[in-house]
NUTITOR-144119 format. One line per field, with one value per atom (N, C-alpha, C): residue number from 1; residue in three letters; chain; x, y, z. Coordinates in steps of 0.1 Angstrom, whole numbers, plus 5000, padded with zeros to 4 digits. Example, Ala and Ser with C-alpha at 12.3 -4.5 7.8 and 13.67 -1.06 7.14 Angstrom:
// NUTITOR-144119
num	c(1  1  1  2  2  2)
residuo	c(Ala  Ala  Ala  Ser  Ser  Ser)
cadena	c(A  A  A  A  A  A)
x	c(5132  5123  5132  5128  5137  5129)
y	c(4943  4955  4967  4978  4989  5000)
z	c(5078  5078  5078  5071  5071  5079)
// end
This chain:
// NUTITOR-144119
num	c(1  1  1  2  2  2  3  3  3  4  4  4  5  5  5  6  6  6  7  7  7  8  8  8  9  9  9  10  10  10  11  11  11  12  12  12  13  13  13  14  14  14  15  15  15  16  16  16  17  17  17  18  18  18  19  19  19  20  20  20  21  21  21  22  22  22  23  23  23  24  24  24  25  25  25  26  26  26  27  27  27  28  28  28  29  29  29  30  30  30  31  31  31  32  32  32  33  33  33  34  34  34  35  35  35  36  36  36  37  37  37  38  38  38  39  39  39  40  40  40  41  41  41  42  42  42  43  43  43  44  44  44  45  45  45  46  46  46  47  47  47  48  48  48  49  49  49  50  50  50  51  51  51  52  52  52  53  53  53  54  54  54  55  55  55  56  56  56  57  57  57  58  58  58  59  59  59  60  60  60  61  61  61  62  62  62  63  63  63  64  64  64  65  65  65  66  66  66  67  67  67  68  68  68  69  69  69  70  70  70  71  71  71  72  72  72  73  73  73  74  74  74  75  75  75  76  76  76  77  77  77  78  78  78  79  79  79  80  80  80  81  81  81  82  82  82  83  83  83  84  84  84  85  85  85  86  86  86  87  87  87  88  88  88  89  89  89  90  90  90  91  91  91  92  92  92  93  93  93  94  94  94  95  95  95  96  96  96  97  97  97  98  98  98  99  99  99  100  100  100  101  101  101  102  102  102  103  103  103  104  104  104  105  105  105  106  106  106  107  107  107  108  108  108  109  109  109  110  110  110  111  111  111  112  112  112  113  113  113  114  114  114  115  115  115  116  116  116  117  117  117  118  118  118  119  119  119  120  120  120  121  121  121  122  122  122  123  123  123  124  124  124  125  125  125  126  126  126  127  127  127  128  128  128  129  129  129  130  130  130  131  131  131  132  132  132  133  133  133  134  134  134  135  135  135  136  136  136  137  137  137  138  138  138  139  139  139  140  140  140  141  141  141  142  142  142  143  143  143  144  144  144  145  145  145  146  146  146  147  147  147  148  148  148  149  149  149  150  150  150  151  151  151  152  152  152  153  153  153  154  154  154  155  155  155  156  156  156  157  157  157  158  158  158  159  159  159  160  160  160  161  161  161  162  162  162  163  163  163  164  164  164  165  165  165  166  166  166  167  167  167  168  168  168  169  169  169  170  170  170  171  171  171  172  172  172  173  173  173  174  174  174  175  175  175  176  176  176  177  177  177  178  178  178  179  179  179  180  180  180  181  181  181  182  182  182  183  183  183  184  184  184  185  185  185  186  186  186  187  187  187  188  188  188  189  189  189  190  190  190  191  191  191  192  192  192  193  193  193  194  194  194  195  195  195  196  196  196  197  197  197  198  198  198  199  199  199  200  200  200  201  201  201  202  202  202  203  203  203  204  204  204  205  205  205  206  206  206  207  207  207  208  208  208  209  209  209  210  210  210  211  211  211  212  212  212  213  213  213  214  214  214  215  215  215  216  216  216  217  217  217  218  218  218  219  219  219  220  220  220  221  221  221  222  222  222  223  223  223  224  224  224  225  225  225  226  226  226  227  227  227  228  228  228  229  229  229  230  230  230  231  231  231  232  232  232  233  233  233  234  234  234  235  235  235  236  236  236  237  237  237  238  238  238  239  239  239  240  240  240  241  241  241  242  242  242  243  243  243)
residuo	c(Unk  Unk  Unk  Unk  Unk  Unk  Unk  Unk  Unk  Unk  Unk  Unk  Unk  Unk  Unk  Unk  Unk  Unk  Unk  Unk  Unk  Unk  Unk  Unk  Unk  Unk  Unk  Unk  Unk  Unk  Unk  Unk  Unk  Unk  Unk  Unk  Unk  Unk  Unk  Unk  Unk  Unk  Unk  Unk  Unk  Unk  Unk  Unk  Unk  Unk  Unk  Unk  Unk  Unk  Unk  Unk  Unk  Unk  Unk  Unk  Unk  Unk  Unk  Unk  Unk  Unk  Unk  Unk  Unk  Unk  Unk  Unk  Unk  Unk  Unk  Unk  Unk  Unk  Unk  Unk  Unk  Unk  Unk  Unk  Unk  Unk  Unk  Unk  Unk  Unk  Unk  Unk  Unk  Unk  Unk  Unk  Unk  Unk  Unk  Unk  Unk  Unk  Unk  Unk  Unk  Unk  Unk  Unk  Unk  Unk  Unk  Unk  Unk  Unk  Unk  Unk  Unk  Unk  Unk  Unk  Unk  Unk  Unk  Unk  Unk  Unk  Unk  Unk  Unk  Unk  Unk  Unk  Unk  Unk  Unk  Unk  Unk  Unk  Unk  Unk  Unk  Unk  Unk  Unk  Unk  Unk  Unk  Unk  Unk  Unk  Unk  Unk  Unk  Unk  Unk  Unk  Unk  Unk  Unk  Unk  Unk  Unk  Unk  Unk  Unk  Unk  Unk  Unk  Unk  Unk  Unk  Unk  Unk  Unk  Unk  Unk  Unk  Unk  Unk  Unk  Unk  Unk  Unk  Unk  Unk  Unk  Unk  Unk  Unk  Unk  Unk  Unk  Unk  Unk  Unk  Unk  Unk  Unk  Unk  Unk  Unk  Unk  Unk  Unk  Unk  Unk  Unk  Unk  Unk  Unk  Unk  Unk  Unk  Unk  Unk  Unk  Unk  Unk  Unk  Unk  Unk  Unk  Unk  Unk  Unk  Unk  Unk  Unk  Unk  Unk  Unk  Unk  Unk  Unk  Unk  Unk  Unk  Unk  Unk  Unk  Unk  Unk  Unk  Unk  Unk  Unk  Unk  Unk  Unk  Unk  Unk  Unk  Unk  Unk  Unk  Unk  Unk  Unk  Unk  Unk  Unk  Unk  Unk  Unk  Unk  Unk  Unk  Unk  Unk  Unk  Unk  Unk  Unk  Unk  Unk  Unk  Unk  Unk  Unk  Unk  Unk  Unk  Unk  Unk  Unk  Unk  Unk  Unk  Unk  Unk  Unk  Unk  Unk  Unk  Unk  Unk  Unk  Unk  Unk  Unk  Unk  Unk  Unk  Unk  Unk  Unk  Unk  Unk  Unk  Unk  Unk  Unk  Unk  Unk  Unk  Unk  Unk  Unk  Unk  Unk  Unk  Unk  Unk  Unk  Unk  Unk  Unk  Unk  Unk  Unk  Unk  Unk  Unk  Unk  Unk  Unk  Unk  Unk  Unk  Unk  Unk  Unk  Unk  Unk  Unk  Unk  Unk  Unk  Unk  Unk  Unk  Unk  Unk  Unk  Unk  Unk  Unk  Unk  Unk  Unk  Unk  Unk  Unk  Unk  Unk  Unk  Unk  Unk  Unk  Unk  Unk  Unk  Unk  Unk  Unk  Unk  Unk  Unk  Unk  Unk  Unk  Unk  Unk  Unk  Unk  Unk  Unk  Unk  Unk  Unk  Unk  Unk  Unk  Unk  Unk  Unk  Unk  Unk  Unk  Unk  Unk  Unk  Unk  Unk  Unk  Unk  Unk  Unk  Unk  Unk  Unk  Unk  Unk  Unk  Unk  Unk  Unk  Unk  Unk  Unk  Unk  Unk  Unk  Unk  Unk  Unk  Unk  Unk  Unk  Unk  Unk  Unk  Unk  Unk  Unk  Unk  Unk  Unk  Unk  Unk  Unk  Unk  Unk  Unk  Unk  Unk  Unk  Unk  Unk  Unk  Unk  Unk  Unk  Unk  Unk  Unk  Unk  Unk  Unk  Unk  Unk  Unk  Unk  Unk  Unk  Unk  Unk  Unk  Unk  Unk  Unk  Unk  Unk  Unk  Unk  Unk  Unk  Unk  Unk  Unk  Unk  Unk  Unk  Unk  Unk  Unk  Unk  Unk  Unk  Unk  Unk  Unk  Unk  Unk  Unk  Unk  Unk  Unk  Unk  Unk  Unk  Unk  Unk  Unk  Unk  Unk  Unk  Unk  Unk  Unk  Unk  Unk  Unk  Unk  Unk  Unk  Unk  Unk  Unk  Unk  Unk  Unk  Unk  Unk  Unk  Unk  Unk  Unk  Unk  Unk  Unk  Unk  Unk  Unk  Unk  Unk  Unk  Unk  Unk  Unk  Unk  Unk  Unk  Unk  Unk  Unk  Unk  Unk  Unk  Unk  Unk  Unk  Unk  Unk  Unk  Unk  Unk  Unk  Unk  Unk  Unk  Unk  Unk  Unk  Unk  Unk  Unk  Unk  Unk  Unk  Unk  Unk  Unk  Unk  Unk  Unk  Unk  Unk  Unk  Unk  Unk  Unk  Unk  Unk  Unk  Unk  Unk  Unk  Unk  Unk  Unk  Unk  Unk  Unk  Unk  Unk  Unk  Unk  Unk  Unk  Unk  Unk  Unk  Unk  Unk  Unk  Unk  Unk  Unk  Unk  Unk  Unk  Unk  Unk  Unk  Unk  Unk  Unk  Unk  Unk  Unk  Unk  Unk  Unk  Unk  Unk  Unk  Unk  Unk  Unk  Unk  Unk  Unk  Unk  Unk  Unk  Unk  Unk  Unk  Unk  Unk  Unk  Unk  Unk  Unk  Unk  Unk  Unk  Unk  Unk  Unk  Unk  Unk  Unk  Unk  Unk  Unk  Unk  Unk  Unk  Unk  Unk  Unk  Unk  Unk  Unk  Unk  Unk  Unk  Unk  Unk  Unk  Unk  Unk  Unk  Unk  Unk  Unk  Unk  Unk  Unk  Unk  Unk  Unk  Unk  Unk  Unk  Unk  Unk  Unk  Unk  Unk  Unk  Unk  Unk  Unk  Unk  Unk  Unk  Unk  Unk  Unk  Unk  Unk  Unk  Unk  Unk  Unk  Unk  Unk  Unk  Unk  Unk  Unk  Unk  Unk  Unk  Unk  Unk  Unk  Unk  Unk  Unk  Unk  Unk  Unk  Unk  Unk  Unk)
cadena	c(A  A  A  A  A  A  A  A  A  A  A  A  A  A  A  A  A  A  A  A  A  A  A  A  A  A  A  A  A  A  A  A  A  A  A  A  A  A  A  A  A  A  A  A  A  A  A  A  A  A  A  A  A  A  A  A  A  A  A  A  A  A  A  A  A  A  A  A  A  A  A  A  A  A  A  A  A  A  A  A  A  A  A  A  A  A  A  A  A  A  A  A  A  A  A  A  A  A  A  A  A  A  A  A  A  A  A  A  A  A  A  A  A  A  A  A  A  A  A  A  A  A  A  A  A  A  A  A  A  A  A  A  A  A  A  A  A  A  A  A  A  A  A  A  A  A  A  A  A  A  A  A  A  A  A  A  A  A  A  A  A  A  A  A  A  A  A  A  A  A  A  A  A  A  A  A  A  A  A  A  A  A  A  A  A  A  A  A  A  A  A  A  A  A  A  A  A  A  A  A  A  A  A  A  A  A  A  A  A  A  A  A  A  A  A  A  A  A  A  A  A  A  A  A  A  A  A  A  A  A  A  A  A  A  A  A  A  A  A  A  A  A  A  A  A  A  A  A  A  A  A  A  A  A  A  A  A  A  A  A  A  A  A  A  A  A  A  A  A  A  A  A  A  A  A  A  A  A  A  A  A  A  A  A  A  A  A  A  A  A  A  A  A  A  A  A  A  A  A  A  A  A  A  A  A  A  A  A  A  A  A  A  A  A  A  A  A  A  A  A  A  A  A  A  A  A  A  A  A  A  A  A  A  A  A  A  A  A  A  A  A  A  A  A  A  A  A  A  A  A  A  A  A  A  A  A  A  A  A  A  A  A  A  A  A  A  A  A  A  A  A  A  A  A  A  A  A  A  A  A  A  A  A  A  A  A  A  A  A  A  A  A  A  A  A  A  A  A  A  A  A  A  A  A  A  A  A  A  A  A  A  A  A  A  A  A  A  A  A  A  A  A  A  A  A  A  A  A  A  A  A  A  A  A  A  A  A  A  A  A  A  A  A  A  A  A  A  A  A  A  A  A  A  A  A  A  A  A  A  A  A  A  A  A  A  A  A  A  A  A  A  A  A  A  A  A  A  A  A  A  A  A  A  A  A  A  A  A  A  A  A  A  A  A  A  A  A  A  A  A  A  A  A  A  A  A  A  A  A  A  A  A  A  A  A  A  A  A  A  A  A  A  A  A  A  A  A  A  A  A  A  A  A  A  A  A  A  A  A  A  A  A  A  A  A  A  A  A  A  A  A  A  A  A  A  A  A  A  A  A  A  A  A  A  A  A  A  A  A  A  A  A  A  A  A  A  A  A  A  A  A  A  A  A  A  A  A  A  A  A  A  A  A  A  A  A  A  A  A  A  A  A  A  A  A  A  A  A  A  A  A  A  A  A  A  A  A  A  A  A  A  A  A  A  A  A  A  A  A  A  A  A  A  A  A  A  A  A  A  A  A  A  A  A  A  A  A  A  A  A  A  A  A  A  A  A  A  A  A  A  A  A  A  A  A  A  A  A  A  A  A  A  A  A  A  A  A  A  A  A  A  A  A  A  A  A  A  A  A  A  A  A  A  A  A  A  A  A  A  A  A  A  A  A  A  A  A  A  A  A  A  A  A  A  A  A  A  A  A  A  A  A  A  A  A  A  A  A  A)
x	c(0795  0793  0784  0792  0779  0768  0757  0748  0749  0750  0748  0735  0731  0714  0714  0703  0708  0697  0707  0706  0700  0682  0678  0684  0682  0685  0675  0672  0660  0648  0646  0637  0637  0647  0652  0640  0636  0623  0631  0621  0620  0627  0637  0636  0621  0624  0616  0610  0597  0600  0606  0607  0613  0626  0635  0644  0651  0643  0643  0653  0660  0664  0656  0664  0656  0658  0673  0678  0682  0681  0668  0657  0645  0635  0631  0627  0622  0628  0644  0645  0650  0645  0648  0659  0654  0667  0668  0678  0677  0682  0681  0682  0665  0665  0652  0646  0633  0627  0615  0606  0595  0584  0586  0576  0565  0552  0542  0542  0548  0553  0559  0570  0574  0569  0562  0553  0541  0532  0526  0532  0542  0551  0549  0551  0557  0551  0535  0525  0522  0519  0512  0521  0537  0540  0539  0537  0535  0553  0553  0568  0565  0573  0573  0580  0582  0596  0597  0606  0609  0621  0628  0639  0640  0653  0656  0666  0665  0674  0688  0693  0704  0709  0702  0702  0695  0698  0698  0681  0671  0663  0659  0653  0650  0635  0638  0619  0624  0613  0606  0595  0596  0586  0585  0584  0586  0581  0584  0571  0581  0570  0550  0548  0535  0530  0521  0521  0506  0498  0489  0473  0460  0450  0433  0428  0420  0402  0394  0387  0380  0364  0360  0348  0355  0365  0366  0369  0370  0370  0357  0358  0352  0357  0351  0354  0353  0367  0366  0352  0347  0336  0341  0352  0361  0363  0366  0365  0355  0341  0325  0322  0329  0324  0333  0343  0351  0342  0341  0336  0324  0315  0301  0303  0318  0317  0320  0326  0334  0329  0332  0327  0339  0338  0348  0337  0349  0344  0351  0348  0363  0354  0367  0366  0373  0373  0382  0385  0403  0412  0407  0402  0401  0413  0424  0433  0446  0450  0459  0474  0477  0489  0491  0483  0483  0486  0477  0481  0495  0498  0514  0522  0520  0531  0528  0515  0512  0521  0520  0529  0545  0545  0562  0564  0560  0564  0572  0582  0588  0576  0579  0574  0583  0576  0587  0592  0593  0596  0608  0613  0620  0628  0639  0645  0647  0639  0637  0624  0624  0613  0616  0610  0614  0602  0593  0585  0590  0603  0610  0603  0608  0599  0598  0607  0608  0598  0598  0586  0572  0574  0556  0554  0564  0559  0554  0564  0557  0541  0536  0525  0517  0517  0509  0505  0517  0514  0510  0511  0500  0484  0482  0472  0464  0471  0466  0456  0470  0461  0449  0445  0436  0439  0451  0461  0457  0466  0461  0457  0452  0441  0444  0435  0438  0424  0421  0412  0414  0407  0409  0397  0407  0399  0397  0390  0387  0384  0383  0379  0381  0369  0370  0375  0377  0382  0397  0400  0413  0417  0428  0430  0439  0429  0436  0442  0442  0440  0443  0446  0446  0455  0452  0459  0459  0471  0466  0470  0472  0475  0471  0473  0474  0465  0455  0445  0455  0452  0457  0447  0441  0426  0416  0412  0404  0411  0420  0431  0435  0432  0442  0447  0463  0478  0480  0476  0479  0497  0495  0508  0515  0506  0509  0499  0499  0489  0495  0487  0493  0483  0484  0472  0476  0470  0479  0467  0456  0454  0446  0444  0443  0427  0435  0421  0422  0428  0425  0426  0441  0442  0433  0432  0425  0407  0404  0392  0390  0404  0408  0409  0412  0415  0402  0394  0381  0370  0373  0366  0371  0382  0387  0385  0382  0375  0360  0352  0338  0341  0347  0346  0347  0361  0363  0351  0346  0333  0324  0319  0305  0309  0325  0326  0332  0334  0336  0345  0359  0376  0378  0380  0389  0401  0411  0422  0425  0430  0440  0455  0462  0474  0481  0488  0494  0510  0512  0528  0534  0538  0550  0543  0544  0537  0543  0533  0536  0527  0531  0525  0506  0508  0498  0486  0487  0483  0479  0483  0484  0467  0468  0460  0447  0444  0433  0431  0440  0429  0434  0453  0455  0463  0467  0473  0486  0491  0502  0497  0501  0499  0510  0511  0527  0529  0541  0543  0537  0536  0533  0521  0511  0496  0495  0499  0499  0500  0507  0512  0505  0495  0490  0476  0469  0461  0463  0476  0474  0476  0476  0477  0462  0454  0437  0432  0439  0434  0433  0424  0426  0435  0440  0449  0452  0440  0437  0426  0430  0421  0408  0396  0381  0378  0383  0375  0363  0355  0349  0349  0357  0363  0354  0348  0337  0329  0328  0314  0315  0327  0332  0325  0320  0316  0301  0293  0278  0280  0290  0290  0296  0302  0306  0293  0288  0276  0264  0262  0252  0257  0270  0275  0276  0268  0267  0278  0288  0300  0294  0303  0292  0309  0303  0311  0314  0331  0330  0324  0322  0316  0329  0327  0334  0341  0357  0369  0372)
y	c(6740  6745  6736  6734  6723  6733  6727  6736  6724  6735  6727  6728  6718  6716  6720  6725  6732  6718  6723  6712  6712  6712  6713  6713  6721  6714  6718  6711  6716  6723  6740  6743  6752  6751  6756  6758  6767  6767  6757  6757  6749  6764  6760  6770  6772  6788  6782  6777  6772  6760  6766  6773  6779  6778  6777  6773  6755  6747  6735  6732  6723  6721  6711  6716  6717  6698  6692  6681  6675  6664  6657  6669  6665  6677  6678  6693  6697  6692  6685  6685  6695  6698  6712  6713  6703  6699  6689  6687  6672  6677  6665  6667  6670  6673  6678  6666  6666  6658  6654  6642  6639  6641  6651  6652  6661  6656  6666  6679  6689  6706  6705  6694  6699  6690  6682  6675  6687  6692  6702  6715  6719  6729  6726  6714  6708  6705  6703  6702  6714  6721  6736  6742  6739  6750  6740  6726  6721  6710  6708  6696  6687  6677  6665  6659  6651  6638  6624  6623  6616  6609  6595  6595  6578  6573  6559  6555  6543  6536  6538  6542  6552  6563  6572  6583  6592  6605  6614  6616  6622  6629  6639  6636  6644  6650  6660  6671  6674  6674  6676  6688  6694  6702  6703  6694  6692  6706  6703  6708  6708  6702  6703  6689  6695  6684  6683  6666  6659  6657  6660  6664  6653  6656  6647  6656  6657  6665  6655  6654  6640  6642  6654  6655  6650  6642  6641  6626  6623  6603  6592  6587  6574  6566  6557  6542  6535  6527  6516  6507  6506  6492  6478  6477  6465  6467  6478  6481  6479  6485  6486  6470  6463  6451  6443  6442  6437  6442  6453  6454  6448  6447  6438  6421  6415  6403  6399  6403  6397  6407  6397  6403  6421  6427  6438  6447  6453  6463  6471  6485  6495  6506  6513  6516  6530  6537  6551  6554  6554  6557  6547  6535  6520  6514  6517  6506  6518  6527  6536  6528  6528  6522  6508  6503  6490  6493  6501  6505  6513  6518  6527  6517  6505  6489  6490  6482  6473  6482  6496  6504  6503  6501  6500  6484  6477  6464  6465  6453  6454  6447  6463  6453  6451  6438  6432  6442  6453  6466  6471  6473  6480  6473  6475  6469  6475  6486  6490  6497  6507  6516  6528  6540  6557  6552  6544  6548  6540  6551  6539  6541  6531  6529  6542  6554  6572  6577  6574  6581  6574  6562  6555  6563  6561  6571  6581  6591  6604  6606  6596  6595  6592  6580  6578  6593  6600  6609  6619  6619  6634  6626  6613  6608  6614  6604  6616  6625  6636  6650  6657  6641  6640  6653  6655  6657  6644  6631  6622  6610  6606  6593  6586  6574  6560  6556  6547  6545  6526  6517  6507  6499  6487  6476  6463  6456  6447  6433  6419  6409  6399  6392  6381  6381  6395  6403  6404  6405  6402  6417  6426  6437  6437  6439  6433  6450  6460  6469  6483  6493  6506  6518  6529  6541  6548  6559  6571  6581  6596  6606  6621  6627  6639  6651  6656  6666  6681  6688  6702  6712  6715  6723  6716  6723  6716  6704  6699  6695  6682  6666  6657  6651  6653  6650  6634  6625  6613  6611  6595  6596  6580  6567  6558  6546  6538  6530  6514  6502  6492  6480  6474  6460  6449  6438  6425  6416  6420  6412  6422  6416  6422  6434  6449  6458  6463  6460  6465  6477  6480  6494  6506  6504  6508  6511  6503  6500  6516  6511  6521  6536  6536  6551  6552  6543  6549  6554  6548  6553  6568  6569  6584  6594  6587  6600  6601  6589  6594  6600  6605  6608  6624  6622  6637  6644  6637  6642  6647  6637  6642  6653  6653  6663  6677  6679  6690  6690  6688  6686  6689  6701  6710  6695  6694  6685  6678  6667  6656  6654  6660  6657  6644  6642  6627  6628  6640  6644  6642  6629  6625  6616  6623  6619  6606  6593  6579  6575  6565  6558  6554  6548  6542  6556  6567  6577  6580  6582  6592  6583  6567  6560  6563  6567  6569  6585  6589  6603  6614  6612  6626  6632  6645  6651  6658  6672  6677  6695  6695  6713  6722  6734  6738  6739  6739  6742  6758  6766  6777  6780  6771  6774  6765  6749  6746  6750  6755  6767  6779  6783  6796  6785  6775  6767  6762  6758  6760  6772  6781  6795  6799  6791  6797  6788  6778  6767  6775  6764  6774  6769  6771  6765  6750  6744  6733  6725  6712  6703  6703  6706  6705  6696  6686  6673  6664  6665  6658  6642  6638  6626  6618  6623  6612  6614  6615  6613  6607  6603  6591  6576  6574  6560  6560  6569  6577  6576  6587  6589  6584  6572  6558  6548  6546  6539  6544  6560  6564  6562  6559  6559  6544  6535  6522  6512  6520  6506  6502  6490  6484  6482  6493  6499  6487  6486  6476  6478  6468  6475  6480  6485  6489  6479  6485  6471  6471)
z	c(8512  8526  8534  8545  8554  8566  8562  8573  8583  8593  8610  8612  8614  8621  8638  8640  8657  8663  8671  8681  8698  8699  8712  8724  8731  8746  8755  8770  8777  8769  8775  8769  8761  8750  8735  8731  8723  8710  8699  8688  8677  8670  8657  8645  8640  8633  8622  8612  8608  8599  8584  8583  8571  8569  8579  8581  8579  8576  8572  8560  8563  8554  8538  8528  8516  8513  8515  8516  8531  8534  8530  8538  8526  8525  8542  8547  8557  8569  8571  8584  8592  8606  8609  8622  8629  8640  8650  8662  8662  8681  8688  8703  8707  8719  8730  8731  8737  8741  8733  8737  8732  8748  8756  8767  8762  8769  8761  8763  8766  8764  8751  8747  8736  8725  8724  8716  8711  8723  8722  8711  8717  8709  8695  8689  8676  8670  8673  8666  8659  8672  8671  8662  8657  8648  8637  8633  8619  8618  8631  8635  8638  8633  8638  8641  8656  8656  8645  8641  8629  8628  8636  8634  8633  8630  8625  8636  8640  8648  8648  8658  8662  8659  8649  8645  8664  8665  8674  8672  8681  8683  8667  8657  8644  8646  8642  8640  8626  8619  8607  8605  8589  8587  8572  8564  8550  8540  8530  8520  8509  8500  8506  8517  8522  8531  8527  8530  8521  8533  8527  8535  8524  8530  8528  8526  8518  8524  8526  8540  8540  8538  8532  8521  8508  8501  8488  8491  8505  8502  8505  8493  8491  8491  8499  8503  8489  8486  8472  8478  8462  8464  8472  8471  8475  8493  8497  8511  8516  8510  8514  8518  8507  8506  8517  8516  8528  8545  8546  8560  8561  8549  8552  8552  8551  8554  8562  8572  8585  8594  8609  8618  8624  8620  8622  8635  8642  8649  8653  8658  8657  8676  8670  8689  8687  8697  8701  8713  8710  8723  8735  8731  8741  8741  8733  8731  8728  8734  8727  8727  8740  8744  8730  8731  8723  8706  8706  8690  8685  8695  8688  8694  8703  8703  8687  8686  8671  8658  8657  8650  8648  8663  8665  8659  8660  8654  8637  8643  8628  8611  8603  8589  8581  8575  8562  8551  8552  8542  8549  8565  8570  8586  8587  8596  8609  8610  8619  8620  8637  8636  8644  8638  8644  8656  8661  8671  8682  8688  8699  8710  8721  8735  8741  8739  8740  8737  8719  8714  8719  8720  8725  8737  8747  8763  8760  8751  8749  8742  8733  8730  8736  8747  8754  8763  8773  8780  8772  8761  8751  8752  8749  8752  8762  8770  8788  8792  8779  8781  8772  8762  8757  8741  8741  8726  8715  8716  8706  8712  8697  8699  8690  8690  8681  8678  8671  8667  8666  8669  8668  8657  8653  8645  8653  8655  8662  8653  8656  8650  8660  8661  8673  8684  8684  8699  8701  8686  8686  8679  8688  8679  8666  8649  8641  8631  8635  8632  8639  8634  8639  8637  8641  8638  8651  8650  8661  8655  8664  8658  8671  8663  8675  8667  8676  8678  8679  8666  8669  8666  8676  8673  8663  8653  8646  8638  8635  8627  8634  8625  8630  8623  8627  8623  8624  8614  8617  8618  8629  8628  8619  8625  8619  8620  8612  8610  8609  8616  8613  8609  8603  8602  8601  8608  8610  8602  8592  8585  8571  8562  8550  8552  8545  8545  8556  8573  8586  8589  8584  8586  8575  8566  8557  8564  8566  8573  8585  8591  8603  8594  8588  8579  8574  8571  8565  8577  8592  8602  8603  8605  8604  8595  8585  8572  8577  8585  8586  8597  8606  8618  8613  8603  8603  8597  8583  8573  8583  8599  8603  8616  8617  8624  8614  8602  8591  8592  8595  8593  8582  8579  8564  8560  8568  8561  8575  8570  8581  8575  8586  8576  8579  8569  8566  8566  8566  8572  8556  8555  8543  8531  8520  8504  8505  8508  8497  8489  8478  8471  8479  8488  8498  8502  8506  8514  8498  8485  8476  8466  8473  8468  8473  8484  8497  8493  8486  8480  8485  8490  8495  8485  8488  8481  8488  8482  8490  8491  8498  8504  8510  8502  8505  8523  8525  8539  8541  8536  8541  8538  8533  8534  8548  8546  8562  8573  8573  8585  8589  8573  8579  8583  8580  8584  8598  8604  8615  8627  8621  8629  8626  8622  8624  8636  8639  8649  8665  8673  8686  8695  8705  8707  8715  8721  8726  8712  8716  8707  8708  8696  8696  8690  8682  8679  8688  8690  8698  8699  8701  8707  8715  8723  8730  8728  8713  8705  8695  8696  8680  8682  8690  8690  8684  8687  8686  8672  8664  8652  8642  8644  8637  8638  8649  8647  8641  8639  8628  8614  8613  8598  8594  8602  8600  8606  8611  8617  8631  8629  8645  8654  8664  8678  8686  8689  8700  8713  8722  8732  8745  8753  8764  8772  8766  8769  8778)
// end
């Protein structure tokens, strides 16, 4: 028996995520938009846009979803030591638009990319509304590094990460664990279990404790965001200055 995946239009709700299909794991349906009303919508219920070149408009809601506790990560000795030899410097939401380009770029692992010039607009305008952020790596003033991601109450949803020289991104993930530690962030979710993410100390969390985790959130973003630069430079990284 074939299940029909429903298919958005205008201002359709999302199923819900329980409704996901099992194969391929958690996808739930396909069409609608990436504008921030329904970006917003799709956070807040534990969705995601997720799709591959030429394939239609795909939202997601897996499980399990793999999540962090970023009270349980330590920086490898080898990372500690990397950032104390080169001149590195990292930033927040100075460079957003730039880092989900640097994301979209092709890697040598895959021939394409789900973060089309659609999805970048829509991130940038969640940006905007001060929803998600990025976090940048810097070197010789050259951006060599970074991630972004989206703010759901206390909760942030990474989305993608990219580094154009060895350690960068990593680097970038380890600013984001201090940020979360000195602001007390229960979990960061990581959306989809890989090899890579599973190395950095995350784990997986059923979809329906996720869900009741984000039904405790409030309903606008509390990260304190313009205080990430303050609280990266008490944790010893040295802040770029104002780009």
């Amino acid at each position: 028996m074939t299940t029909q995946l429903p298919w958005l239009t205008g201002d359709d709700p999302f199923p819900a995520p329980s409704t996901a299909l099992d194969y391929p794991d958690g996808l739930l349906a396909a069409g609608g938009d990436v504008s921030p009303t329904r970006l917003q919508a799709a956070y807040r219920a534990g969705i995601f846009p997720w799709s591959s070149a030429g394939e239609p408009l795909l939202w997601w809601s897996p499980d399990p979803r793999c999540v962090i506790d970023p009270a349980t990560f330590i920086p490898s000795k080898s990372l500690v030591k990397t950032r104390r030899q080169a001149s590195w410097r990292f930033s927040c939401n100075q460079a957003f638009a730039e880092v989900i380009v640097a994301c979209a770029a092709p890697r040598p692992y895959a021939d394409d990319t789900w973060i089309t010039t659609e999805i970048q607009a829509g991130y940038v305008a969640l940006h905007k509304l001060g929803w998600a952020q990025s976090i940048e790596v810097w070197r010789d003033d050259a951006l060599v590094g970074g991630l972004y991601g989206v703010t759901v109450g206390g909760i942030f949803c990474g989305e993608s990460m990219f580094s154009l020289c060895r350690d960068a991104s990593k680097l970038a993930f380890w600013a984001l664990m201090t940020l979360s530690q000195a602001w007390q962030v229960e979990w960061v979710d990581c959306q989809l279990e890989n090899d890579h993410l599973l190395s950095l100390g995350a784990t997986i969390m059923s979809r329906n404790d996720y869900l009741a985790l984000l039904a405790q959130q409030p309903e606008t973003p509390t990260l304190p965001w313009s205080q990430a630069h303050s609280a990266l430079a008490a944790a010893g990284f040295t802040v770029a200055e104002t780009l």
